[in-house]
N, C-alpha and C positions, 0 to 999 in steps of 0.2 A: 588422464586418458579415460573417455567413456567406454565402457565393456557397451561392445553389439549387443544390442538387442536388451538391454539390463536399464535399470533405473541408477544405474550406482558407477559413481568415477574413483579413481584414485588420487588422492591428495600427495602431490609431490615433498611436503614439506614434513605433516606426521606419517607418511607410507604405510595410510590406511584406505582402504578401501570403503567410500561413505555414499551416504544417498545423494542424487543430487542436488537435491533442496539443501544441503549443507555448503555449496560452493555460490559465489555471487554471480551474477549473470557479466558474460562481458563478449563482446558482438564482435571486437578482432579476433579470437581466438577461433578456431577450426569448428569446435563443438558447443561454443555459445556460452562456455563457461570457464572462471577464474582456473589459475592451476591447481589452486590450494584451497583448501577449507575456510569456511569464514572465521573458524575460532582460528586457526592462525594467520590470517589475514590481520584478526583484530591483534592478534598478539605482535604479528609481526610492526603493525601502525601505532602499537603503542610504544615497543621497543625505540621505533625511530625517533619517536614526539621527545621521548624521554633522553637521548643519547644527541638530539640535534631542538634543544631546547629555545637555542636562541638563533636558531633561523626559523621556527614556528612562530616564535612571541614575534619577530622582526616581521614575519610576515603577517601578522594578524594586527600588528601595530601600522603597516602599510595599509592595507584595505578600512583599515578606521581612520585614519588620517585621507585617506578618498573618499572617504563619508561613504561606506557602504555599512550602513550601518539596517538597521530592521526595516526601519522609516521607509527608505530610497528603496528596500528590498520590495517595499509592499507597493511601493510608489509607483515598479517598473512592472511587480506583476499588475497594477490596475491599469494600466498603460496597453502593458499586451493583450488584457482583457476588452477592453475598450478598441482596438487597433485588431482583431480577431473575434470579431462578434459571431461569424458567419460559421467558422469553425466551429464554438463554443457550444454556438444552437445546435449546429446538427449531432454534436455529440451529446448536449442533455435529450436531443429528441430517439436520438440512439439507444439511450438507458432507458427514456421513457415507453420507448416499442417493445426492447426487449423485456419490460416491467408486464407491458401487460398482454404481451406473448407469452410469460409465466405463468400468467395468473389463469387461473383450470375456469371453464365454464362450470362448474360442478360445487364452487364456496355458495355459500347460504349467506344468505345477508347478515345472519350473525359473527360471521367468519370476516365479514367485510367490516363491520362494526369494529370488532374485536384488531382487526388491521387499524384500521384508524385510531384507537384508542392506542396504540405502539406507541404511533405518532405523536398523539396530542404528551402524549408521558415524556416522550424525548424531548417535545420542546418545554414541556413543564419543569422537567431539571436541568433545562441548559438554560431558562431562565432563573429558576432559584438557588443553581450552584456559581453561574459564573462560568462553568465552563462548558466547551459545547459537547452533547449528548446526539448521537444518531445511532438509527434505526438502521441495523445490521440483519443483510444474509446470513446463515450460519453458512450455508452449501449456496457460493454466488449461484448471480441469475444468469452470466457469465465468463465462468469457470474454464479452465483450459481443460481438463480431465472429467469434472461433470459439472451440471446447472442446474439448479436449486429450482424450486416453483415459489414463487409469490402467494407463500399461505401463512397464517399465523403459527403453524409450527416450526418454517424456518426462519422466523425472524426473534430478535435479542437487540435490546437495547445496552450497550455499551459506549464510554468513554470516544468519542471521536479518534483523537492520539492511537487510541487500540485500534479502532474500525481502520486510521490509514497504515498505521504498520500490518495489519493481517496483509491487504495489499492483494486484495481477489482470489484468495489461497483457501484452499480446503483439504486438510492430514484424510487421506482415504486408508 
């Protein structure tokens, strides 16, 4: 149950009252959100993994045996990529507008420098590590509660894996 007008629901499982950033999002429900918390969400998904161990393995030994395996998985996203060009564009032209609808007439060319030099570093260690490295908003540039400006103070180079789980979120 969301409280009017509040940032915070009640978890029917621990019967605590928490933020909603603690519940997973979910679009049948009335208020857009899981009933329960995510720590007993996970708890409750591990419970079941663990008590129906061999209808998990059965079902994971099924979808391997259909070859869904990473291969096929990457296979169908370049498929959908390739099959949805038109999409694709106008949403990197979407990020790229609102990139530099961020960005203030007011940086000094060394502020631009210093932007670019982010860049050239993330790609510097995502080629000498092997894994890839992006150039992270701290405060997105499209943020549901606020937007960030495109200056070298809010940007951070971080692990990618971290940059997709933040997930366009900012603790206010």
């Amino acid at each position: 149950m969301l409280f009017q007008g509040s940032d915070k629901k009640f978890c029917s499982k621990c019967k605590e009252t928490l933020s909603v950033d603690s519940f997973f999002k979910n679009k049948s429900r009335r208020d857009g959100l899981q009933g329960y918390c995510k720590k007993c969400k996970c708890l409750r998904d591990r419970q079941y993994d663990s008590e129906h161990k061999d209808k998990v393995n059965a079902s994971a030994r099924k979808r391997r045996s259909a070859g869904e395996t990473r291969q096929t998985h990457l296979r169908a996203l370049k498929n959908y990529r390739q099959k949805n060009k038109a999409i694709r564009a106008k949403l990197q032209m979407n990020r790229k507008s609102a990139k530099l609808l961020r960005t203030p007439l007011w940086l000094t060319e060394f502020d631009r420098l210093k932007i670019q030099c982010y860049y050239q570093v993330a790609a510097m260690r995502s080629r000498e590590s092997g894994q890839n490295w992006h150039v992270d908003h701290i405060i997105p540039l499209q943020g549901k509660t606020v937007c960030g400006l495109h200056v070298p103070n809010n940007l951070q180079i971080i692990p990618a894996i971290e940059n997709m789980r933040k997930n366009n979120h900012y603790e206010v």
